[in-house]
BALOBA-1460 file (C-alpha; in Angstrom, 3 decimals):
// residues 84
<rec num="1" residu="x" x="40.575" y="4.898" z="-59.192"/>
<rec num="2" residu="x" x="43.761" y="4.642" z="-57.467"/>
<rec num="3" residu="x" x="46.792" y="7.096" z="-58.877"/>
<rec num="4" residu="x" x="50.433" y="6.801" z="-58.550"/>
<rec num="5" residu="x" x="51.668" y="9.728" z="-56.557"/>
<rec num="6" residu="x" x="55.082" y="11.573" z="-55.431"/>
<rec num="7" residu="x" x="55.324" y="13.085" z="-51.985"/>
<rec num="8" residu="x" x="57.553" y="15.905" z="-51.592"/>
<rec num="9" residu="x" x="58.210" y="16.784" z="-47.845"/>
<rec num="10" residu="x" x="60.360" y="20.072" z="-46.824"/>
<rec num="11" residu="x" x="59.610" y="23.173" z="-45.285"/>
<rec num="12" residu="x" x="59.303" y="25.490" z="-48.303"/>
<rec num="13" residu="x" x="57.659" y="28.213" z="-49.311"/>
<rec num="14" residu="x" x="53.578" y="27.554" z="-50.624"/>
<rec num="15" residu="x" x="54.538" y="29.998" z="-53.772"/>
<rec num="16" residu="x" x="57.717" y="28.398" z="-54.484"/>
<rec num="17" residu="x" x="55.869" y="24.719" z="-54.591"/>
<rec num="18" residu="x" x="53.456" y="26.202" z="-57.030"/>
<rec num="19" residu="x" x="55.495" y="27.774" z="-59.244"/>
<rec num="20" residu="x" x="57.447" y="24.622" z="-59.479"/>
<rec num="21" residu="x" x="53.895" y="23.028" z="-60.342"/>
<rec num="22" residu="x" x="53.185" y="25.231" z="-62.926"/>
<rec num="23" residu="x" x="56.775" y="25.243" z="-64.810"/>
<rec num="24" residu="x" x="56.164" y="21.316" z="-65.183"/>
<rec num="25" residu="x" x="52.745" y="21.485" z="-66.147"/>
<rec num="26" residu="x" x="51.320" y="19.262" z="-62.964"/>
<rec num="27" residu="x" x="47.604" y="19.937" z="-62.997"/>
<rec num="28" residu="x" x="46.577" y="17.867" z="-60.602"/>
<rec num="29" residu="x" x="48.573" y="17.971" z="-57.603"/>
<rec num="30" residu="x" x="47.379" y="18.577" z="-54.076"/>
<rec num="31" residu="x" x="49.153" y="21.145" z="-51.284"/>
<rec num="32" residu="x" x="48.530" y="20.685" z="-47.593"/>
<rec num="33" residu="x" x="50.672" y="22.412" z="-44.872"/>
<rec num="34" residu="x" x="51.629" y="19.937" z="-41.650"/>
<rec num="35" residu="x" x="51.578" y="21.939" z="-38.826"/>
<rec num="36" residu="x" x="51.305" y="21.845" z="-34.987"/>
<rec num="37" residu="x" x="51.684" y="24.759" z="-32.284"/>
<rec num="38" residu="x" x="55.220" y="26.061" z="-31.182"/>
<rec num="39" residu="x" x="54.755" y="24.320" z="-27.639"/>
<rec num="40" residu="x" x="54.495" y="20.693" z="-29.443"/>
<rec num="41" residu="x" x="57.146" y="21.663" z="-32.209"/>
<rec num="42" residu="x" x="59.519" y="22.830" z="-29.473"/>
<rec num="43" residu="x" x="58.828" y="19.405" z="-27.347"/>
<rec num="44" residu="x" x="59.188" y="17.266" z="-30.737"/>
<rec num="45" residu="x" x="62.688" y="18.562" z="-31.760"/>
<rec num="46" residu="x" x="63.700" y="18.774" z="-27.917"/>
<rec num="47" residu="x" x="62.725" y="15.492" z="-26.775"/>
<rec num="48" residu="x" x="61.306" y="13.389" z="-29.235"/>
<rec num="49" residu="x" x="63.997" y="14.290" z="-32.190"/>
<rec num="50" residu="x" x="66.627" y="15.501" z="-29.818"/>
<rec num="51" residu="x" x="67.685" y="18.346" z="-31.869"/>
<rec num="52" residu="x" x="66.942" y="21.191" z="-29.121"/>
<rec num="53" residu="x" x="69.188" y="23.766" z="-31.274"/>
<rec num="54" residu="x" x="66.101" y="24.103" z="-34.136"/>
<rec num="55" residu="x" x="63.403" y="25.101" z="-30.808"/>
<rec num="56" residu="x" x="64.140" y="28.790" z="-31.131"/>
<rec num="57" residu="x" x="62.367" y="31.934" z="-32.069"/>
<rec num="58" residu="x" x="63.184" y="31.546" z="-36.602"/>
<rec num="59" residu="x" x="61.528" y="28.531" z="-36.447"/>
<rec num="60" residu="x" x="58.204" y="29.894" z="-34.433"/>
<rec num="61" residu="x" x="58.751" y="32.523" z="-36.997"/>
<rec num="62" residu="x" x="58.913" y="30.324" z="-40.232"/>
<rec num="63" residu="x" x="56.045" y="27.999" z="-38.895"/>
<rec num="64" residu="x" x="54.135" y="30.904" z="-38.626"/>
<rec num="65" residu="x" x="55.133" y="32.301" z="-42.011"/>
<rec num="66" residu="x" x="54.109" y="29.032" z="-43.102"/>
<rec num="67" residu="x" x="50.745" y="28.995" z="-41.729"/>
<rec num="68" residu="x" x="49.951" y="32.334" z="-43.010"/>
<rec num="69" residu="x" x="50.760" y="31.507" z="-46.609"/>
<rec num="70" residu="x" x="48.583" y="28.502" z="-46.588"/>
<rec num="71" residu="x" x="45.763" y="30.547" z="-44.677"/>
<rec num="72" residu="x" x="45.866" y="32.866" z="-47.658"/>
<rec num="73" residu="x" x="46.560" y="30.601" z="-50.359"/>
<rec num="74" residu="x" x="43.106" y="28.994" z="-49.107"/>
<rec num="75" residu="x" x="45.789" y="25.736" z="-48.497"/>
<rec num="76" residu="x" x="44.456" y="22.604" z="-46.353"/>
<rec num="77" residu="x" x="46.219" y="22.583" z="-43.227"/>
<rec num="78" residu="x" x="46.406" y="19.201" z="-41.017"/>
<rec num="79" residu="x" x="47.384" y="20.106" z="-37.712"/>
<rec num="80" residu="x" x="49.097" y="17.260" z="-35.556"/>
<rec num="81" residu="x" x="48.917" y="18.840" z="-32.908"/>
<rec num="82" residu="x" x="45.720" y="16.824" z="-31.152"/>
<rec num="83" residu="x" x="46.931" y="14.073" z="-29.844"/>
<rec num="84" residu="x" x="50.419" y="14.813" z="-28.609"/>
């Protein structure tokens, strides 16, 4: 059976998104992380998004911040990075 859903997208903290969770009772919902290495991220905002000022080193470092919470959270991960 198919359910109605809600997508949240943002770059935000794995704790943060669970706490949220738990405040409104939401038993049921699902967390995966969207990643892809630095060199892709850095071509995506450069080229593909032209916003070359967000390819610096706080957003390697909060992509990898990201992926380390999830790692230990035990969160899925889908990696976009194939492909590209």
């Amino acid at each position: 059976m198919l359910r109605a859903g809600t997508l949240f997208e943002g770059q935000m903290r794995i704790a943060f998104i669970r706490e949220a969770l738990a405040c409104c009772s939401l038993d049921e919902a699902r967390i995966i992380l969207i990643d892809c290495n630095d060199e892709v991220r850095e071509t995506r905002l450069r080229q593909e998004r032209a916003q070359p000022e967000l390819a610096h080193r706080r957003m390697r470092n909060w992509a990898s911040y990201l992926r380390e919470e999830a790692r230990a959270a035990d969160i899925e991960v889908l990696d976009t990075t194939i492909g590209h």
